[in-house]
C-alpha positions as CSV (number, residue, x, y, z in Angstrom):
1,X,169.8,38.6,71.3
2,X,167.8,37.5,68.5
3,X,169.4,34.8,67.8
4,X,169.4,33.3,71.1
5,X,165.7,33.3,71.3
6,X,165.0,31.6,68.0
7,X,167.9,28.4,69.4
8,X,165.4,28.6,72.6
9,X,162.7,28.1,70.7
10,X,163.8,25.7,68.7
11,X,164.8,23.8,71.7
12,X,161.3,23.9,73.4
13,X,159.7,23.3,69.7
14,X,162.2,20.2,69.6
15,X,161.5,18.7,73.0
16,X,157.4,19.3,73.4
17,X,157.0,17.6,69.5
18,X,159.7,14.3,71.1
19,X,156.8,12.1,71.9
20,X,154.6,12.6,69.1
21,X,157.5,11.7,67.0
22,X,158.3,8.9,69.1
23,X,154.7,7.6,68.9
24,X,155.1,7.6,64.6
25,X,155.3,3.9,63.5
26,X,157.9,3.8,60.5
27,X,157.0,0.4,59.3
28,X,156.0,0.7,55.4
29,X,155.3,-1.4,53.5
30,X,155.8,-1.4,49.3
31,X,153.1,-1.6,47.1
32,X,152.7,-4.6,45.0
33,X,154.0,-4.0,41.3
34,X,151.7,-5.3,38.8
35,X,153.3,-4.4,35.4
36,X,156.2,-3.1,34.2
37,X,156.7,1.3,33.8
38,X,155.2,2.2,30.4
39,X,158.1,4.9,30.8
40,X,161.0,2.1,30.6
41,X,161.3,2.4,26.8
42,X,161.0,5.7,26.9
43,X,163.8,6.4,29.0
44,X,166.9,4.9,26.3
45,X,165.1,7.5,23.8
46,X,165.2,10.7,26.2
47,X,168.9,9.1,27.1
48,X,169.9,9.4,24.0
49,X,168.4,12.9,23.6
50,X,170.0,14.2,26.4
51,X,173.6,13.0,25.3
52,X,173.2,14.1,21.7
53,X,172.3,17.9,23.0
54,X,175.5,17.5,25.8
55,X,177.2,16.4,23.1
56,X,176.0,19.4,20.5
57,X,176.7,22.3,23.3
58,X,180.6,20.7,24.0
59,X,181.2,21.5,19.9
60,X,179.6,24.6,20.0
61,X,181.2,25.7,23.0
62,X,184.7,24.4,21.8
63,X,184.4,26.2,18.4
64,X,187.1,27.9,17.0
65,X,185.7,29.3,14.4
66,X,185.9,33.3,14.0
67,X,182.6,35.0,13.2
68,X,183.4,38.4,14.8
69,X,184.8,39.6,11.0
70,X,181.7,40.1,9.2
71,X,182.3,42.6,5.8
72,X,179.2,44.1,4.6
């Protein structure tokens, strides 16, 4: 029963909002780009970051070494 009256409401929420969506102009326009990103050289760096550490937890995950024998 519940769930019946949410999908009504949602209904009547859908149909009384129609025309102020329909009223919404969607024309946009960009805004004119001046310089280039200051982040653009920045981004190879953290790229190469990123790979090195995917890189680093593949071996470590993929390690056979044994270190459960420890003697004291």
């Amino acid at each position: 029963m519940k769930i019946r009256t949410l999908a009504v409401a949602a209904a009547a929420m859908s149909l009384a909002s129609a025309p102020a969506v329909a009223e919404i102009s969607l024309d946009r326009s960009a805004a004119p780009v001046e310089d280039e990103s200051e982040i653009g050289a920045a981004a190879g760096v953290l790229g190469a970051l990123a790979l090195a550490g995917v890189v680093y937890a593949i071996v470590e995950a993929t390690d056979d070494e044994d270190t459960s024998d420890v003697s004291l």
